[in-house]
Chimera marker file (.cmm) of the C-alpha trace (Angstrom):
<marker_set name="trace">
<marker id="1" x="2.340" y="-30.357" z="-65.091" r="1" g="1" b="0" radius="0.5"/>
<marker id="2" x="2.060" y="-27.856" z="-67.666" r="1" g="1" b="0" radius="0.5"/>
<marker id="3" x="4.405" y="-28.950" z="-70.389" r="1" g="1" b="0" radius="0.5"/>
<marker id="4" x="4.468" y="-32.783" z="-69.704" r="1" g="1" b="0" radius="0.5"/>
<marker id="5" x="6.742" y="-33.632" z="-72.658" r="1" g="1" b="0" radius="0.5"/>
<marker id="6" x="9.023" y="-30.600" z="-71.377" r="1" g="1" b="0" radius="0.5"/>
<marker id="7" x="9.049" y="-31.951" z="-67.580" r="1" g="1" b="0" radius="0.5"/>
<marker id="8" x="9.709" y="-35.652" z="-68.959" r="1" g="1" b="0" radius="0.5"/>
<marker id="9" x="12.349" y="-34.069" z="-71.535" r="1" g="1" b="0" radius="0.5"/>
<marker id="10" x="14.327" y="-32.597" z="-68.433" r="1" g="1" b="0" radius="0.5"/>
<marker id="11" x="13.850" y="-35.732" z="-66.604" r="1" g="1" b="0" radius="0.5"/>
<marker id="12" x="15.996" y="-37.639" z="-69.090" r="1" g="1" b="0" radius="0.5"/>
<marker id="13" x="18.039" y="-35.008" z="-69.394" r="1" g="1" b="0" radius="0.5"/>
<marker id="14" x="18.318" y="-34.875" z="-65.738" r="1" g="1" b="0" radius="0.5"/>
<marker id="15" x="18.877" y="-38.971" z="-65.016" r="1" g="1" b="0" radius="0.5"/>
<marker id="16" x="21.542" y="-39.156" z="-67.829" r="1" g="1" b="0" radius="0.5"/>
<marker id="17" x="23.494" y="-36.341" z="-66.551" r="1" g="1" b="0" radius="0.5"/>
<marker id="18" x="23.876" y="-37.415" z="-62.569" r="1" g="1" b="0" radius="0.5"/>
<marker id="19" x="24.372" y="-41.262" z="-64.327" r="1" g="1" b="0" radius="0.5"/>
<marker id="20" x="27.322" y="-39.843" z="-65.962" r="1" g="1" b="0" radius="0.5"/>
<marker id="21" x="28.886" y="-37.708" z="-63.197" r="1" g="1" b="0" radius="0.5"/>
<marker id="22" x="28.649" y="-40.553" z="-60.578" r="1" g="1" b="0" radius="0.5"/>
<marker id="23" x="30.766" y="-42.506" z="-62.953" r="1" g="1" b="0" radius="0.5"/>
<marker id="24" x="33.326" y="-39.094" z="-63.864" r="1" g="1" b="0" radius="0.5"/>
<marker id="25" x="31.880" y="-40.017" z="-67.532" r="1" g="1" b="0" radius="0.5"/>
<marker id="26" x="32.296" y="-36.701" z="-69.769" r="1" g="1" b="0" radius="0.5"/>
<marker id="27" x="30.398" y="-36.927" z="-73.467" r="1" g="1" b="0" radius="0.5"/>
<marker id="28" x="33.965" y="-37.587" z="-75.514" r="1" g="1" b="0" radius="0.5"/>
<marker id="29" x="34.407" y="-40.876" z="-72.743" r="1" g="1" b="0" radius="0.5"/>
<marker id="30" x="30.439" y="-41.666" z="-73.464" r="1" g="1" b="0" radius="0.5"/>
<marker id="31" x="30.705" y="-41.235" z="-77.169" r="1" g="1" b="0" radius="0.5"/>
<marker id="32" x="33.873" y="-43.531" z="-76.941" r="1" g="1" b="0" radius="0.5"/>
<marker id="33" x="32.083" y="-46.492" z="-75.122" r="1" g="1" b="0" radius="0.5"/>
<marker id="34" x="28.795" y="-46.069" z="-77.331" r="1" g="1" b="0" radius="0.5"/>
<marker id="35" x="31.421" y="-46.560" z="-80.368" r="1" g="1" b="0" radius="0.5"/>
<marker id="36" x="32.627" y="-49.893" z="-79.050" r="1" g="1" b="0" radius="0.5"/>
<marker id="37" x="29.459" y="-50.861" z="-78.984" r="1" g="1" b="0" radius="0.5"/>
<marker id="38" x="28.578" y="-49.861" z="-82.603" r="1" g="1" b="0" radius="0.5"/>
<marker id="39" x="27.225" y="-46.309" z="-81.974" r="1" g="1" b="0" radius="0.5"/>
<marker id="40" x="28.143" y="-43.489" z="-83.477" r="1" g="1" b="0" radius="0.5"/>
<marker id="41" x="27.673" y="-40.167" z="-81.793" r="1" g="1" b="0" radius="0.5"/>
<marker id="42" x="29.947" y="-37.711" z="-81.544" r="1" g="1" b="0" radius="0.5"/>
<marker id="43" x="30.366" y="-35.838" z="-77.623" r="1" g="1" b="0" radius="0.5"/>
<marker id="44" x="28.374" y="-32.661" z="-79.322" r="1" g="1" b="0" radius="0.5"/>
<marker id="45" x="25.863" y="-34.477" z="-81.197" r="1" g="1" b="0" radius="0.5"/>
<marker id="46" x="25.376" y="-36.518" z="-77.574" r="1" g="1" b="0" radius="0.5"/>
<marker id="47" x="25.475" y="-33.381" z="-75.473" r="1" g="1" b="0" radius="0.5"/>
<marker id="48" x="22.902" y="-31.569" z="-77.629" r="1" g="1" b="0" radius="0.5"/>
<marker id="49" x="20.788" y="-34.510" z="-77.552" r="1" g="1" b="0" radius="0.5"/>
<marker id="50" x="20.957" y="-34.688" z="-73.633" r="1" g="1" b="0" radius="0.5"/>
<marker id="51" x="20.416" y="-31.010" z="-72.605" r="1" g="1" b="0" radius="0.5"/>
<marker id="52" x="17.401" y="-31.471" z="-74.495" r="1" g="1" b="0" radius="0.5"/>
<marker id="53" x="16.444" y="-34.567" z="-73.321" r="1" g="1" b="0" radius="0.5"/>
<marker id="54" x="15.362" y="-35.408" z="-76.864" r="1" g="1" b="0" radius="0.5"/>
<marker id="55" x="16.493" y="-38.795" z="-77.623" r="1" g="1" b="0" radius="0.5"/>
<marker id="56" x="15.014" y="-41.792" z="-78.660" r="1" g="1" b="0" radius="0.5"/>
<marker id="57" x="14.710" y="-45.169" z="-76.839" r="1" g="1" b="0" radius="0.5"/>
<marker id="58" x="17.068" y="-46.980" z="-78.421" r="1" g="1" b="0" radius="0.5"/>
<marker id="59" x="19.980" y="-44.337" z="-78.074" r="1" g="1" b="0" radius="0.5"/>
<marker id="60" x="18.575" y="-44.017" z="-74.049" r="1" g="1" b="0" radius="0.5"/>
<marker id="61" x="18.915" y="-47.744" z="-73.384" r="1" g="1" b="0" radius="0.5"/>
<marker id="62" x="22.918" y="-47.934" z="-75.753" r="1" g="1" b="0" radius="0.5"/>
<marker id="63" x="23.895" y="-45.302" z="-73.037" r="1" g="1" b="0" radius="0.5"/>
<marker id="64" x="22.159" y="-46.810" z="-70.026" r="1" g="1" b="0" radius="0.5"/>
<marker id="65" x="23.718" y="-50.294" z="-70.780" r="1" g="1" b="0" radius="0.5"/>
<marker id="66" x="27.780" y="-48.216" z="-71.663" r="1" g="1" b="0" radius="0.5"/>
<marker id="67" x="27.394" y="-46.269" z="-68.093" r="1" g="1" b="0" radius="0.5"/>
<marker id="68" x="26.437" y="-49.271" z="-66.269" r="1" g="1" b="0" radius="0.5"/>
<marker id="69" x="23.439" y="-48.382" z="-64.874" r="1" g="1" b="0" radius="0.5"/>
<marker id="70" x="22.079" y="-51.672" z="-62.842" r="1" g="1" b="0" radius="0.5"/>
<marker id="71" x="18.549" y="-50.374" z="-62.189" r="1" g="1" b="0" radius="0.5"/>
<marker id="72" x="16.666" y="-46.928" z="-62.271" r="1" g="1" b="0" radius="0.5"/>
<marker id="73" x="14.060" y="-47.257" z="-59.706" r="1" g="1" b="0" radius="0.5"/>
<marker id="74" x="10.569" y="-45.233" z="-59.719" r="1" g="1" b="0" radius="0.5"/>
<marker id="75" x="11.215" y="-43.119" z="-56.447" r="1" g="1" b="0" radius="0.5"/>
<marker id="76" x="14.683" y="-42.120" z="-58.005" r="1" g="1" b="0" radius="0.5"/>
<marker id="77" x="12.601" y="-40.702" z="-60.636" r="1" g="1" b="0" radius="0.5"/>
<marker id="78" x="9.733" y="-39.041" z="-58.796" r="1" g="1" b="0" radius="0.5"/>
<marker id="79" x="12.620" y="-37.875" z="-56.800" r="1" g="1" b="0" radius="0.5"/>
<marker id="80" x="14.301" y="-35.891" z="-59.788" r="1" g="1" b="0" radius="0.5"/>
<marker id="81" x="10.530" y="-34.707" z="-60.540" r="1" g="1" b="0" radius="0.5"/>
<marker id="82" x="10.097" y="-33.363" z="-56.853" r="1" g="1" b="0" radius="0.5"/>
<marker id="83" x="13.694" y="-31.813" z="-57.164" r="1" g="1" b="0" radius="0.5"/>
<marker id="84" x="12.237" y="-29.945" z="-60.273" r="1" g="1" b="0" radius="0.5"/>
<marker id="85" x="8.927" y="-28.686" z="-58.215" r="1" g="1" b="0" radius="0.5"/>
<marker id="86" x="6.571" y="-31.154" z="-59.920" r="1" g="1" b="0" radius="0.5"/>
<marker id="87" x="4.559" y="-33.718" z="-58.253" r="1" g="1" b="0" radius="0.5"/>
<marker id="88" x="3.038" y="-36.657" z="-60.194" r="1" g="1" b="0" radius="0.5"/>
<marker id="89" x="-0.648" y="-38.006" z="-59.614" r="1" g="1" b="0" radius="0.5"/>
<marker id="90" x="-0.940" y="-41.195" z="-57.901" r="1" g="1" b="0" radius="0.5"/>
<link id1="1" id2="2" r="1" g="1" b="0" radius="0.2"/>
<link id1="2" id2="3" r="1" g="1" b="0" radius="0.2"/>
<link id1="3" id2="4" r="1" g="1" b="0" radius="0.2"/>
<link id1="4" id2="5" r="1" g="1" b="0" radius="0.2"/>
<link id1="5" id2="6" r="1" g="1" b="0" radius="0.2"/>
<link id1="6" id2="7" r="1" g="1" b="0" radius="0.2"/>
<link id1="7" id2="8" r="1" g="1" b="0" radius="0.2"/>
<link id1="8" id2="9" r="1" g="1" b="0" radius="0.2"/>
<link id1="9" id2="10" r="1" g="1" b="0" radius="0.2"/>
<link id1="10" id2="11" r="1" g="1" b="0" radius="0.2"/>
<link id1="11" id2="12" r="1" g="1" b="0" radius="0.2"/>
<link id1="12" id2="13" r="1" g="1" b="0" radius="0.2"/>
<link id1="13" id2="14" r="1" g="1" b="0" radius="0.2"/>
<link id1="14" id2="15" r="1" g="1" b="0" radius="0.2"/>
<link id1="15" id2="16" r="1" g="1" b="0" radius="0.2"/>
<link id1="16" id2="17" r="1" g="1" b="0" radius="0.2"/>
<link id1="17" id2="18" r="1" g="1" b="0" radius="0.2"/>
<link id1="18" id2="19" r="1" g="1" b="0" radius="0.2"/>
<link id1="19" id2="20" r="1" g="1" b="0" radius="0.2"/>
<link id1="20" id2="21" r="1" g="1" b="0" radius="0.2"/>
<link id1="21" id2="22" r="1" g="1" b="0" radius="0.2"/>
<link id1="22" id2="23" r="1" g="1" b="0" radius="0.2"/>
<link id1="23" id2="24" r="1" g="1" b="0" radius="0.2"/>
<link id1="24" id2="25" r="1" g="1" b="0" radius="0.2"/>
<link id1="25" id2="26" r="1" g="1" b="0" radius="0.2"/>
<link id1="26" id2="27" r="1" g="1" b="0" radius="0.2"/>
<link id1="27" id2="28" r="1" g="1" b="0" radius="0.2"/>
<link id1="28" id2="29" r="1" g="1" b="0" radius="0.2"/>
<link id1="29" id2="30" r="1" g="1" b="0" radius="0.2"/>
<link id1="30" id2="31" r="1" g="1" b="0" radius="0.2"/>
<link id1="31" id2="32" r="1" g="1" b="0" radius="0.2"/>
<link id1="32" id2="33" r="1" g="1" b="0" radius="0.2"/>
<link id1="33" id2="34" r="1" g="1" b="0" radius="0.2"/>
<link id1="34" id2="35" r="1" g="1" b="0" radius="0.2"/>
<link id1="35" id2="36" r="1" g="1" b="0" radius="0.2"/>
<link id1="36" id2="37" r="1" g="1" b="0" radius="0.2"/>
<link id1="37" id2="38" r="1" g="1" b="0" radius="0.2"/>
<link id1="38" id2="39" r="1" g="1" b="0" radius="0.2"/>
<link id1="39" id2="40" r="1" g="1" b="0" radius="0.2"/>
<link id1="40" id2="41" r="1" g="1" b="0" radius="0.2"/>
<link id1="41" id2="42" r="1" g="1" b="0" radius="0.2"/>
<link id1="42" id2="43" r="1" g="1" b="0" radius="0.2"/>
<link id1="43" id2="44" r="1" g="1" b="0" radius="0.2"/>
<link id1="44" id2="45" r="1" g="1" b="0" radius="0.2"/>
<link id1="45" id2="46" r="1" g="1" b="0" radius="0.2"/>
<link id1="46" id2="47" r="1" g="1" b="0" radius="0.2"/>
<link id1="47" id2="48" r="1" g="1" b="0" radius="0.2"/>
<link id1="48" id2="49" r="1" g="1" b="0" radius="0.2"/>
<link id1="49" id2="50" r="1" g="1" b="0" radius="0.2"/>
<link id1="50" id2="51" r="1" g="1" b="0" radius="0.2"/>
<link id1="51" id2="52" r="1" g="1" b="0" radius="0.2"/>
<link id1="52" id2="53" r="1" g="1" b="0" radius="0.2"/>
<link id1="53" id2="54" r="1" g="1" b="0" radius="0.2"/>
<link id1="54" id2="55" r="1" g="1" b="0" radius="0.2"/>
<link id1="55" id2="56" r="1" g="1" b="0" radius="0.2"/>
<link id1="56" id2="57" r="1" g="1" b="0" radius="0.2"/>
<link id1="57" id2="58" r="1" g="1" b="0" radius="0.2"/>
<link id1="58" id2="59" r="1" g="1" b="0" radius="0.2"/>
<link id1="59" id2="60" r="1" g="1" b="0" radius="0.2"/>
<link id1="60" id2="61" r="1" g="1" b="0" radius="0.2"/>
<link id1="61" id2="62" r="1" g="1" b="0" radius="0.2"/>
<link id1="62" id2="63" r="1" g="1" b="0" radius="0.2"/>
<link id1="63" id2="64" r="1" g="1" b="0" radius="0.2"/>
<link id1="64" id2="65" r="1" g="1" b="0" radius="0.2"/>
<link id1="65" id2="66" r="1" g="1" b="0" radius="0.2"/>
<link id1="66" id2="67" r="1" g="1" b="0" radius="0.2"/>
<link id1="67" id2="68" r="1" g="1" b="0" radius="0.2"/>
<link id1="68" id2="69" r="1" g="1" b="0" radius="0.2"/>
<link id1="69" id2="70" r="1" g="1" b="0" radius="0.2"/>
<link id1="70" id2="71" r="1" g="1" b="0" radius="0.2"/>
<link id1="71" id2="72" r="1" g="1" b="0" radius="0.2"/>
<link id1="72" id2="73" r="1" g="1" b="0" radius="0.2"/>
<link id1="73" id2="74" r="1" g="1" b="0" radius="0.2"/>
<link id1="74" id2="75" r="1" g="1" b="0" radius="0.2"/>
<link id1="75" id2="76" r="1" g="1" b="0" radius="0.2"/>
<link id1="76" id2="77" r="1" g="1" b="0" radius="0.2"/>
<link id1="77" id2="78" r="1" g="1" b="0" radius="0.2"/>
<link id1="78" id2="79" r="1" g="1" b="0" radius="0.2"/>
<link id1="79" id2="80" r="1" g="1" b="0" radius="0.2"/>
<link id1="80" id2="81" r="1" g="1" b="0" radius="0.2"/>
<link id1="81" id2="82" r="1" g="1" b="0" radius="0.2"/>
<link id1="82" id2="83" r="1" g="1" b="0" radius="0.2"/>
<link id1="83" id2="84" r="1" g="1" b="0" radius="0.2"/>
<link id1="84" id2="85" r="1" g="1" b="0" radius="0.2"/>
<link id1="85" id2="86" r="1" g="1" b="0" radius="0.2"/>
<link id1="86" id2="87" r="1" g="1" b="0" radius="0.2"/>
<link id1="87" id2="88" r="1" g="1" b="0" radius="0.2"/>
<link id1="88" id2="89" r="1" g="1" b="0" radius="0.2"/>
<link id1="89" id2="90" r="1" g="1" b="0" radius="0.2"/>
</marker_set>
């Protein structure tokens, strides 16, 4: 991996992105249900942040827990990686 923070940026960026369209979720419906929940991001701010995948852990797990998600498993992620050409050491 050359750039690991890059490869793990796009990686978030990458999970967050197929979370929301398996769920028909666009960023003014996300930054609605992270509002209910006390967070305020607006759809921009929230798309900026994703197609960087620069985003800290808190804001991650707020829009984790408003899509739903009931697990992210570890071959779902190396799966994304392998998608993006990169394979992890064992």
């Amino acid at each position: 991996m050359q750039n690991q923070s890059a490869d793990w940026r796009q990686l978030v960026q990458r999970l967050i992105k197929a979370e929301m369209s398996k769920r028909g979720v666009k960023y003014q419906d996300l930054s609605d249900r992270l509002a209910r929940i006390g967070v305020n991001q607006s759809a921009d701010n929230l798309r900026n942040k994703v197609n960087k995948g620069i985003l800290g852990a808190d804001l991650l797990l707020q829009i984790i827990t408003v899509l739903n998600v009931r697990r992210i498993e570890r071959d779902d992620l190396l799966d994304i990686f392998a998608d993006m050409g990169i394979q992890l050491p064992e």
